[in-house]
C-alpha positions in Angstrom: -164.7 138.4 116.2 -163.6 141.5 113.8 -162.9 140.2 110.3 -160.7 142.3 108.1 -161.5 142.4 104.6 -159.2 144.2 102.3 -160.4 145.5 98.4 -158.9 147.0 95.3 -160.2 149.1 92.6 -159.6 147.3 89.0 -160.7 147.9 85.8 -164.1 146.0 85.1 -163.8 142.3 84.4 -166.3 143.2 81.3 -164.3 146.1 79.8 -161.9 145.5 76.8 -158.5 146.5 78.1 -156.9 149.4 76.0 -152.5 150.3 75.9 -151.8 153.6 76.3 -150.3 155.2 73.0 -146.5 155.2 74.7 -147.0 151.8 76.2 -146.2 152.7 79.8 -148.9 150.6 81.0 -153.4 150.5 80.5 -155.6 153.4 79.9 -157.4 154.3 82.7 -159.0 157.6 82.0 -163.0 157.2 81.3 -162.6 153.3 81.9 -165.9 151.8 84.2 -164.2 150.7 87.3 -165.4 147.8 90.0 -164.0 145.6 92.9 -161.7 143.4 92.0 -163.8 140.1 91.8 -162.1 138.1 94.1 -162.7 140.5 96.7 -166.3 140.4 96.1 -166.3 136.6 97.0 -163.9 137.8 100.0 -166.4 140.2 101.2 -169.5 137.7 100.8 -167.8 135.3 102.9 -167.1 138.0 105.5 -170.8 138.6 105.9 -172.5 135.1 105.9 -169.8 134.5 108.9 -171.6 137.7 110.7 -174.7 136.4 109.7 -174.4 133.1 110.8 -172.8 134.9 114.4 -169.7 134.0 114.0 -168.5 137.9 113.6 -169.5 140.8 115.3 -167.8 143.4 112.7 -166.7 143.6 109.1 -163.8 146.5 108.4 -163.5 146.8 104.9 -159.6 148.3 103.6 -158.5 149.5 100.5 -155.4 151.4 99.0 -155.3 153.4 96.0 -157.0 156.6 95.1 -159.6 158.8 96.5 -161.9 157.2 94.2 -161.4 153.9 95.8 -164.3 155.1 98.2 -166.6 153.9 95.7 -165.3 150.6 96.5 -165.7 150.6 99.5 -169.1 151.7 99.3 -170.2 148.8 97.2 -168.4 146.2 100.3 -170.6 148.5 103.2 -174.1 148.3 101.0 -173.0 144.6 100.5 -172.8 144.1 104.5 -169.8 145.5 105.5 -169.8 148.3 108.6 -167.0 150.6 108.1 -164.6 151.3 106.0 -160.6 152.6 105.8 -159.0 154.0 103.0 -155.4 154.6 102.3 -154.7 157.1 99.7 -151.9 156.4 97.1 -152.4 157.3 93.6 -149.8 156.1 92.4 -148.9 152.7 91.7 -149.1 149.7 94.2 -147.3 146.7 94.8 -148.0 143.4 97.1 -145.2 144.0 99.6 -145.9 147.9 100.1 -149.7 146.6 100.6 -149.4 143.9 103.0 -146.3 146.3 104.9 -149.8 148.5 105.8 -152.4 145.6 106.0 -149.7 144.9 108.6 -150.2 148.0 110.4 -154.0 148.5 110.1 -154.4 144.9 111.7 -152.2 145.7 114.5 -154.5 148.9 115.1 -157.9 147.2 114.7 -157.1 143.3 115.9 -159.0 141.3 113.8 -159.5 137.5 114.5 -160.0 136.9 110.7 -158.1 138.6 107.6 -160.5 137.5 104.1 -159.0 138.9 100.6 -159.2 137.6 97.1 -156.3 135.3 96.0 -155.2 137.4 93.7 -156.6 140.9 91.6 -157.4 140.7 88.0 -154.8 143.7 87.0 -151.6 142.5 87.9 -152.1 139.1 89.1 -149.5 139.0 91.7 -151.0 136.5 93.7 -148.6 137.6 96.5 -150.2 139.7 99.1 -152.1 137.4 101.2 -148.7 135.1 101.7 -146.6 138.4 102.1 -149.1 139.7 104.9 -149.3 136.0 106.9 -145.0 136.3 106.4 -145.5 139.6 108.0 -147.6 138.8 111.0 -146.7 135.2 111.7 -150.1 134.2 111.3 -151.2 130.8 109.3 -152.3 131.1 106.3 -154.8 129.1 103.9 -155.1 129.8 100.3 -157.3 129.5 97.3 -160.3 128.8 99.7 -163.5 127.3 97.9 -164.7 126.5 101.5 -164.2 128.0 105.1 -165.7 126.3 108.2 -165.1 128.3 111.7 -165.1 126.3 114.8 -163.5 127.2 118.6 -160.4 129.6 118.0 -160.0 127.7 114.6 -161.1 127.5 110.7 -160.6 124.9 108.4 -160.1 125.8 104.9 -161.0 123.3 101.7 -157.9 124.4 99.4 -158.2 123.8 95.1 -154.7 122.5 94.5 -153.8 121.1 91.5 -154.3 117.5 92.6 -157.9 118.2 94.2 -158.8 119.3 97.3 -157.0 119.9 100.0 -157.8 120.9 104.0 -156.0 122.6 106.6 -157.0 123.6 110.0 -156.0 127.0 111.1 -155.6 128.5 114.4 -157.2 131.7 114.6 -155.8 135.1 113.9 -155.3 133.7 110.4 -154.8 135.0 107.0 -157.5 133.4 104.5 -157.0 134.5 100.5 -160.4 133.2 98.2 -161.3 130.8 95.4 -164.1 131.7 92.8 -165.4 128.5 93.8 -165.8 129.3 97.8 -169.2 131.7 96.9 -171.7 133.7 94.8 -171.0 137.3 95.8 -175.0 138.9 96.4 -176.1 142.5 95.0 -176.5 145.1 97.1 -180.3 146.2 97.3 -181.3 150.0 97.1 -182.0 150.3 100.8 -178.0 149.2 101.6 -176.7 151.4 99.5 -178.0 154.3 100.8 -176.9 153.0 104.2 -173.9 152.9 103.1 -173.1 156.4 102.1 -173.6 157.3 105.6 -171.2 154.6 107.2 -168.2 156.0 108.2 -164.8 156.1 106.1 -161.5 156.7 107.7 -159.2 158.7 105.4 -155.4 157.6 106.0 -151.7 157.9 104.2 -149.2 155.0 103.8 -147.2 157.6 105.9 -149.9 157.4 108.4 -148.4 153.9 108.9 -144.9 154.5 108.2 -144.5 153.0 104.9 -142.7 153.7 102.0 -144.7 153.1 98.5 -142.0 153.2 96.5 -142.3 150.7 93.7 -139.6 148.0 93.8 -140.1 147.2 89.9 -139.9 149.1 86.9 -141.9 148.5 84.0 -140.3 148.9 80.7 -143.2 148.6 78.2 -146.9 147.5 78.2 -147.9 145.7 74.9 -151.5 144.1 73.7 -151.2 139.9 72.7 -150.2 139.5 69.2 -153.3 138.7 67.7 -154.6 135.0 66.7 -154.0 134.2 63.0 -157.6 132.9 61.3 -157.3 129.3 60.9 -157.5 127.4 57.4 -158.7 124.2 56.1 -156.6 121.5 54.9 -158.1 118.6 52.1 -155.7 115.9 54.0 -153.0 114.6 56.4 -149.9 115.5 53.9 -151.4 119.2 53.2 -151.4 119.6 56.7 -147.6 117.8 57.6 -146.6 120.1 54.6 -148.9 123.4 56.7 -147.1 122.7 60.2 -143.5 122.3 58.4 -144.1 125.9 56.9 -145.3 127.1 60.5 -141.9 125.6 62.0 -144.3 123.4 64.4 -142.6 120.1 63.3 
């Protein structure tokens, strides 16, 4: 079984996001970059089910800039065998995306489609649901466990009541948890593998789709910042604090 696992280029979880000066949306320039976390987890789970012999190949996707290979990289010295890029620098949005996930998985047929839930720039939250839309597939989200068996997977969901588990027949779409794994670091030896695993270099045209964002955003601003706190001597200082504040 092929298993399809697509990436994105975010800003490092550990970097302070920075506004650009005309508020038209996050400085990028000279900003450390890394996969988008939950496709980490995505990508781990991808190769414990080819080490376990559950999948013959791991095709890693991603679409954004030419610098996105280093993404990629990191997925094919994790485990992953090739890769495919789709070159867009411009901005993305979950429809456009999953419009060419749809087209790269009717090209490569893939039994299993693994992605994060969401990525930690936007988060839409939307692709995964869009692409199983797309291709009539089922779908299980927010994974924090996946169990193959014959032409199906079950899938442990985190709803807000618990725990919840469908059963999925196979081709499916499957969107991860933080919960469902502990993503491993690539060792020395796998990345230099990697660098000489093949890339394919594609366009959205190459697929027929428009990238044309559907939104418009008007202005990017930083979170007010939190007011210091102050101490009160008793309950009526502190019904007379909240009545200034408007609270009560």
């Amino acid at each position: 079984m092929k298993v399809l696992v697509p990436v994105k280029r975010v800003i490092d979880f550990n970097v302070k996001v920075r506004v650009k000066a005309d508020q038209t949306g996050v400085e990028l320039q000279n900003v450390k970059m890394s996969m988008n976390p939950f496709d980490e987890i995505a990508v781990e789970e991808a190769i414990r089910l080819k080490e376990a012999g559950l999948a013959s190949e791991i095709v890693i996707v991603s679409i954004g800039p030419v610098q996105a290979q280093e993404t990629i990289r990191t997925a094919l010295a994790m485990g992953g065998d090739r890769g495919i890029l789709v070159t867009h620098d411009g901005e993305t949005e979950p429809l456009a995306v999953a419009k060419i996930l749809k087209e790269i998985i009717a090209a490569e047929e893939p039994g299993l489609v693994i992605l994060g839930k969401q990525a930690i720039d936007d988060d839409c939250n939307q692709t995964g649901q869009m692409l199983a839309a797309l291709m009539g597939w089922p779908q299980g989200t927010f994974a924090s466990k996946v169990e193959m068996a014959d032409g199906s997977v079950a899938v442990t969901r985190e709803i807000d009541g618990g725990l919840e588990t469908v059963k999925l027949s196979l081709p499916a779409i499957v969107t991860t948890d933080l919960r469902l794994n502990e993503p491993r670091y690539a060792s020395l030896p796998n990345i230099m593998r990697a660098k000489q695993k093949p890339i394919d270099m594609k366009t959205p045209s190459d697929y027929g789709v428009d990238m044309t964002p559907r939104l418009a955003t008007l202005k990017v601003e930083e979170p007010a910042k939190r007011v210091a706190g102050v101490k009160v001597e008793n309950v009526g200082e502190l019904v007379s604090k909240l009545k200034e504040e408007g609270v009560i």
